[in-house]
N, CA, C and O atoms as a DFTB+ gen file, in Angstrom:
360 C
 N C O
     1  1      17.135     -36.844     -35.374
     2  2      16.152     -35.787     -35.368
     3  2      14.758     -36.404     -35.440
     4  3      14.393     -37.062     -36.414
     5  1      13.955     -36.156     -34.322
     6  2      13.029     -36.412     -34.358
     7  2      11.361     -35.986     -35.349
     8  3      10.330     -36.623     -35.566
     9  1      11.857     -34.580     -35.727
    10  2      10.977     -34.272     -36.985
    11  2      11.298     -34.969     -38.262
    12  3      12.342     -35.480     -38.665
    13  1       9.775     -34.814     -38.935
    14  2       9.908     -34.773     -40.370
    15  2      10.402     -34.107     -41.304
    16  3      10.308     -32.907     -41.044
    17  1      10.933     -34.320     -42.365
    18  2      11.034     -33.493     -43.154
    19  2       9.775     -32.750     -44.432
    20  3      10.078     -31.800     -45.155
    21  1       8.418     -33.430     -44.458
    22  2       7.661     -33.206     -44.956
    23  2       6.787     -31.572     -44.083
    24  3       6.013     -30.807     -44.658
    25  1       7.235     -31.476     -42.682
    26  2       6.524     -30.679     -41.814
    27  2       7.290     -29.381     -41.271
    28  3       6.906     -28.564     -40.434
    29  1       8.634     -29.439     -42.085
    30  2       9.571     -28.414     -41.948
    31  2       9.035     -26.782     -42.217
    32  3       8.897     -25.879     -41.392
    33  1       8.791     -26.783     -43.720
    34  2       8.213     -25.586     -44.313
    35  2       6.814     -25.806     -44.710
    36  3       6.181     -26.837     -44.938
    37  1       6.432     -24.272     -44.737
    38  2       4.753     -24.262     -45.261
    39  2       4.712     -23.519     -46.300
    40  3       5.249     -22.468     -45.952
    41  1       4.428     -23.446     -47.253
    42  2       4.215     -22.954     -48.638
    43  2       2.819     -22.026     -48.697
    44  3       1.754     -22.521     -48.329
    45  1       2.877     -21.008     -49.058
    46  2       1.243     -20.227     -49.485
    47  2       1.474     -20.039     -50.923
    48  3       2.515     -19.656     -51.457
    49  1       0.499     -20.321     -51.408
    50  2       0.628     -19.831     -53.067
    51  2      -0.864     -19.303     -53.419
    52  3      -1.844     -20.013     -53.640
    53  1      -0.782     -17.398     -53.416
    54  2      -1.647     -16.799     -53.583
    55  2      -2.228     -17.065     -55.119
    56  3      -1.468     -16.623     -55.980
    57  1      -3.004     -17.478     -55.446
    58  2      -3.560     -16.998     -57.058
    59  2      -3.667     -15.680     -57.220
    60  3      -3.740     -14.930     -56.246
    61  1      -3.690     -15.254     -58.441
    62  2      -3.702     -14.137     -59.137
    63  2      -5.412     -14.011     -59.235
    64  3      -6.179     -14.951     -59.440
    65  1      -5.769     -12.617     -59.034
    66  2      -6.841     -12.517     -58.385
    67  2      -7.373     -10.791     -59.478
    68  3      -6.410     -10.029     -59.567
    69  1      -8.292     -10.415     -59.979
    70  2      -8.572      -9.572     -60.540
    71  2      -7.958      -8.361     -59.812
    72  3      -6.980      -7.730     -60.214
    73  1      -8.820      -8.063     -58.434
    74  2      -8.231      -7.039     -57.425
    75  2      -7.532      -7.698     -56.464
    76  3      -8.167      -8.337     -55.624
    77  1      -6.523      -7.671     -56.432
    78  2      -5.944      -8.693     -55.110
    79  2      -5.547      -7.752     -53.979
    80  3      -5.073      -8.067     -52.888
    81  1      -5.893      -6.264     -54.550
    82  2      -5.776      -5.553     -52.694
    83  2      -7.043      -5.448     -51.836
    84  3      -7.094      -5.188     -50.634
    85  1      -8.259      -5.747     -52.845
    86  2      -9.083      -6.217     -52.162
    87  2      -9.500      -7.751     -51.551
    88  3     -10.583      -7.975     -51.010
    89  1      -8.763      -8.446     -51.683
    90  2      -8.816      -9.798     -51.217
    91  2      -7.771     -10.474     -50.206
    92  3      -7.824     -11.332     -49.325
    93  1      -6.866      -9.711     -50.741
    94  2      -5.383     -10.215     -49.747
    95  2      -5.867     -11.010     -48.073
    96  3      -5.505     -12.123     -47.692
    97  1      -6.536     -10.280     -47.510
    98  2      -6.817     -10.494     -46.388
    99  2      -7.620     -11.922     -46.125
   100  3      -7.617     -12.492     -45.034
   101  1      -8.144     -12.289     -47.027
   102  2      -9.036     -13.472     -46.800
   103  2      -7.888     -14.315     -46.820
   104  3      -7.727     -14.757     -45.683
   105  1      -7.007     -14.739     -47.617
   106  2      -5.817     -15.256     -47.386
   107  2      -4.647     -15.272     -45.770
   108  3      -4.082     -16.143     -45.108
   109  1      -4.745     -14.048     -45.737
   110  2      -3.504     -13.842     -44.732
   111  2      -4.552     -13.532     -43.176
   112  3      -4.001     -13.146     -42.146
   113  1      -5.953     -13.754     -43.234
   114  2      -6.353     -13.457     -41.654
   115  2      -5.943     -14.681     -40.933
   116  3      -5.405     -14.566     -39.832
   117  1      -6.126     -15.699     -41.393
   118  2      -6.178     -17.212     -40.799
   119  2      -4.492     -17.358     -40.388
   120  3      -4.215     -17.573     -39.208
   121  1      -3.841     -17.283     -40.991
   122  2      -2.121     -17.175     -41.063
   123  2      -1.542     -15.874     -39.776
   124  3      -0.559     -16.044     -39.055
   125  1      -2.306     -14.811     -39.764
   126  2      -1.904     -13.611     -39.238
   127  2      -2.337     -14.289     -37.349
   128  3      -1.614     -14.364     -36.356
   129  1      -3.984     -14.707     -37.586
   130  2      -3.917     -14.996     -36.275
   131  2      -3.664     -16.261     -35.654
   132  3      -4.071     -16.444     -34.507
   133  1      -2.940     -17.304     -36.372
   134  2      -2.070     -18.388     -36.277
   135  2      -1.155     -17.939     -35.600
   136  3      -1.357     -18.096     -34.396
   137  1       0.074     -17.283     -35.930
   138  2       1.103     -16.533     -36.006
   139  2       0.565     -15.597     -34.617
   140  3       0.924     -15.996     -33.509
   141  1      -0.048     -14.717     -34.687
   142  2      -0.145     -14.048     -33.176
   143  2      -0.272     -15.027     -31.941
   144  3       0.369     -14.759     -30.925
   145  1      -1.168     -16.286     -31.993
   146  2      -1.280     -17.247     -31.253
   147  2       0.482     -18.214     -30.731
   148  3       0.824     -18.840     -29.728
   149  1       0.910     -17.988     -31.552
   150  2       1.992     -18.686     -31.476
   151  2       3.111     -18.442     -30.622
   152  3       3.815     -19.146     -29.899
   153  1       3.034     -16.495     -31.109
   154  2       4.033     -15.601     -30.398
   155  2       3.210     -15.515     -29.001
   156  3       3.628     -16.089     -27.996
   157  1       2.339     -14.964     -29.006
   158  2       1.973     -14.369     -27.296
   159  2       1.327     -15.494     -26.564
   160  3       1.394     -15.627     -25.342
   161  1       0.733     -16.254     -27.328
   162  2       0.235     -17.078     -26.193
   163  2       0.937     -18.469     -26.078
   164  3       0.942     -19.190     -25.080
   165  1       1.717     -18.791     -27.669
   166  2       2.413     -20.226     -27.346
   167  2       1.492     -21.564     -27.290
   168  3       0.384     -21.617     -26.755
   169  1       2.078     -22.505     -27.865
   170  2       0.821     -23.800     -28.236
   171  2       2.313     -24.720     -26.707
   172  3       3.450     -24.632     -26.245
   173  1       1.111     -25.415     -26.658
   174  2       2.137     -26.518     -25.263
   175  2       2.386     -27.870     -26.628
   176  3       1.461     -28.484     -27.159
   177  1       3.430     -27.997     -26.844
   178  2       4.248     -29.159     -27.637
   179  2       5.078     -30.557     -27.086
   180  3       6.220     -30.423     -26.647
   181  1       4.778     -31.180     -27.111
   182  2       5.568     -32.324     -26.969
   183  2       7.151     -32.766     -27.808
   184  3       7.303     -32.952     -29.015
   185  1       7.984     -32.830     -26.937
   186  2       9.379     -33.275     -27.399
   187  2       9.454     -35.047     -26.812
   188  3       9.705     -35.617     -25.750
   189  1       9.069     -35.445     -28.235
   190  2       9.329     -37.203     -27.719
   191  2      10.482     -37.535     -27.700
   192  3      10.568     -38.752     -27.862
   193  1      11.772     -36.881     -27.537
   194  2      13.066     -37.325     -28.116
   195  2      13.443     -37.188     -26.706
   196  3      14.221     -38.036     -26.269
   197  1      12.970     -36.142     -25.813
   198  2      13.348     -35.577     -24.722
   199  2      11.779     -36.208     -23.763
   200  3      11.802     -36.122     -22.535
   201  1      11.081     -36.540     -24.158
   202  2      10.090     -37.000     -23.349
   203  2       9.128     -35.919     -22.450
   204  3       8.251     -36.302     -21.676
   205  1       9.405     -34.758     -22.659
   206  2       8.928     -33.842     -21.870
   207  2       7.948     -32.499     -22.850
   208  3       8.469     -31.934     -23.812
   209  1       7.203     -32.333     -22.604
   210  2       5.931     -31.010     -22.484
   211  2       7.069     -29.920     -22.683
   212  3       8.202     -29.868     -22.206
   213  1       6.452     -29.143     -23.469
   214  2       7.435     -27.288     -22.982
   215  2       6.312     -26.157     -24.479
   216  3       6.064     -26.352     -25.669
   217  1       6.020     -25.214     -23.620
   218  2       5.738     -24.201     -24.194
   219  2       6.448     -23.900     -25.317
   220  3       7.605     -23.546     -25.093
   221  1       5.980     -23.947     -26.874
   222  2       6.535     -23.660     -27.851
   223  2       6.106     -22.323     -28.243
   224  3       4.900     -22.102     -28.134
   225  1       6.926     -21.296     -28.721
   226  2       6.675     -19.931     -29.397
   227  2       6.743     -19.858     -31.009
   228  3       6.640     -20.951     -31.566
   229  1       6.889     -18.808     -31.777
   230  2       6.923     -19.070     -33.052
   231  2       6.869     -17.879     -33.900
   232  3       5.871     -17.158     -33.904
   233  1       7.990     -17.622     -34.683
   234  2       7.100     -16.542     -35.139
   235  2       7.287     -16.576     -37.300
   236  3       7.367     -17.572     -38.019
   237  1       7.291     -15.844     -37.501
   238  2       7.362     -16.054     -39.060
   239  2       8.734     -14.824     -39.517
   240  3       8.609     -13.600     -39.516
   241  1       9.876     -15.545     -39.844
   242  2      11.519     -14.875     -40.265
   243  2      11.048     -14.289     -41.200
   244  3      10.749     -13.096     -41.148
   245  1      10.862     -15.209     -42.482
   246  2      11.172     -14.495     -43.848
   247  2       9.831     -14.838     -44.413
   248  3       9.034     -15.592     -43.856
   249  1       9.553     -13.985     -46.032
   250  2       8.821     -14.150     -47.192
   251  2       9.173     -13.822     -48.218
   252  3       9.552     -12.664     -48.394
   253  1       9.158     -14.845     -49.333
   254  2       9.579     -14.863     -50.570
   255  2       8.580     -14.151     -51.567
   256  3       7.540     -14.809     -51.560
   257  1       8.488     -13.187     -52.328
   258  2       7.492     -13.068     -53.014
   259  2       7.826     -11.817     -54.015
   260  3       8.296     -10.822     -53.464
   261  1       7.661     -11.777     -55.216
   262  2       8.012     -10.777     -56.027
   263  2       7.258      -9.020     -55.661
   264  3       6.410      -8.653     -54.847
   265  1       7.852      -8.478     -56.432
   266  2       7.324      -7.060     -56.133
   267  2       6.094      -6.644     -55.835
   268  3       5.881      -6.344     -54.661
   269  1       5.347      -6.564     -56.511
   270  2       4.200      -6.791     -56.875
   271  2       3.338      -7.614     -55.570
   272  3       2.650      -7.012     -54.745
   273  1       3.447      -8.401     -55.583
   274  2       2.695      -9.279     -54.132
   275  2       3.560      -8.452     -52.501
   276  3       3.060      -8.251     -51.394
   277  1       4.843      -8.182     -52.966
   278  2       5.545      -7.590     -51.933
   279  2       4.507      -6.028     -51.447
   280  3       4.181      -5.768     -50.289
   281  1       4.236      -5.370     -52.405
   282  2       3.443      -4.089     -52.324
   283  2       2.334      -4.329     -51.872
   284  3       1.965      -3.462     -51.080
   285  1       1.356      -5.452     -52.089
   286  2       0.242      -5.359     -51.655
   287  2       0.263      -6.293     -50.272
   288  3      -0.707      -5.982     -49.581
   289  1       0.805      -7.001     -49.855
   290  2       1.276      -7.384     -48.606
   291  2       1.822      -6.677     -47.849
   292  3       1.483      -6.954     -46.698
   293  1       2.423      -5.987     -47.896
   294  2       3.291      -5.002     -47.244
   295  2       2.312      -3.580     -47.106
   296  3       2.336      -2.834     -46.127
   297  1       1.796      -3.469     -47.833
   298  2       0.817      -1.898     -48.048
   299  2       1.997      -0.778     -48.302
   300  3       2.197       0.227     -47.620
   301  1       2.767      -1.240     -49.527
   302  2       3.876      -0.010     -49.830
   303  2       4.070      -0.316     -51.332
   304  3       4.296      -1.390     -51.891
   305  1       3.930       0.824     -51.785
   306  2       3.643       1.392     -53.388
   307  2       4.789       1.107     -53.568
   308  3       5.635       1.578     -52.807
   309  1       5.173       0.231     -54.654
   310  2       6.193      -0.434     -54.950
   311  2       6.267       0.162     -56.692
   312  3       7.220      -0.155     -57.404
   313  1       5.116       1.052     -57.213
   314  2       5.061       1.737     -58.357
   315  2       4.879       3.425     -58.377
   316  3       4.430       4.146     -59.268
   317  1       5.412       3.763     -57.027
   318  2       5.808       5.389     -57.180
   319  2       6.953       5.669     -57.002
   320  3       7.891       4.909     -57.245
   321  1       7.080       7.209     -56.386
   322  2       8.270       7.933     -56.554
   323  2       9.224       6.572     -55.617
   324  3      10.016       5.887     -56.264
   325  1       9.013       6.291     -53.961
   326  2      10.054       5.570     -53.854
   327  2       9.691       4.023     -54.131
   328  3       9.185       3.495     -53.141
   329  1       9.787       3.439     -54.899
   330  2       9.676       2.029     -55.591
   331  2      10.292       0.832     -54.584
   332  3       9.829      -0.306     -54.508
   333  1      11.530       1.388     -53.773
   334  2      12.356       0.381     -53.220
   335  2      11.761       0.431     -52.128
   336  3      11.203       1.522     -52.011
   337  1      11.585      -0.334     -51.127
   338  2      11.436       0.244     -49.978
   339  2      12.498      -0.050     -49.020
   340  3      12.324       0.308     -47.855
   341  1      13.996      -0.888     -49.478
   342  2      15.043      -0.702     -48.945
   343  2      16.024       0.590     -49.299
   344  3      16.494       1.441     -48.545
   345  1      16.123       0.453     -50.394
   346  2      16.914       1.652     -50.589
   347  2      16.379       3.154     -50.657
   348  3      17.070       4.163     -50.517
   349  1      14.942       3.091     -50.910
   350  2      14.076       4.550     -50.619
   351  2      14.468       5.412     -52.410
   352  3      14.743       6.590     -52.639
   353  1      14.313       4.074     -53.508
   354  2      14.476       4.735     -54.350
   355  2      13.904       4.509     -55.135
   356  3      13.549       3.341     -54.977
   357  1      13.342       5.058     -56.391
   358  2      12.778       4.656     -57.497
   359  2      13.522       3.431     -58.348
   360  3      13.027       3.019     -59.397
């Protein structure tokens, strides 16, 4: 395998922030339009293993993050009537 293992995953670690639904965004604009760049327009990558150029895409699977950061990332009240937002329940 020609990758690293240091370049596998990327880590964000928001600080705790007085208002953090007013700030969230300064965090996640740079990431959001990374991520759009990736999907629609694609970065041109090199495969040295294969020796050849090819349009790489990309997009972002999963996020780890407790409730609380889940609600204000998400923009879903994770402290009313429906609390879950899988199961649609308190």
């Amino acid at each position: 395998m020609c990758m690293k293992s240091e370049y596998m995953f990327l880590m964000m670690v928001i600080p705790v922030l007085s208002n953090r639904k007013l700030r969230i965004d300064v965090y996640l604009e740079p990431l959001i339009e990374e991520l759009f760049l990736l999907w629609h327009v694609g970065v041109l990558t090199h495969d040295h293993a294969m020796n050849q150029t090819f349009m790489m895409r990309a997009t972002l699977m999963w996020t780890i993050n407790d409730l609380p950061a889940y609600g204000v990332a998400s923009e879903w009240s994770t402290a009313d009537i429906m609390g879950c937002p899988k199961c649609m329940e308190a």
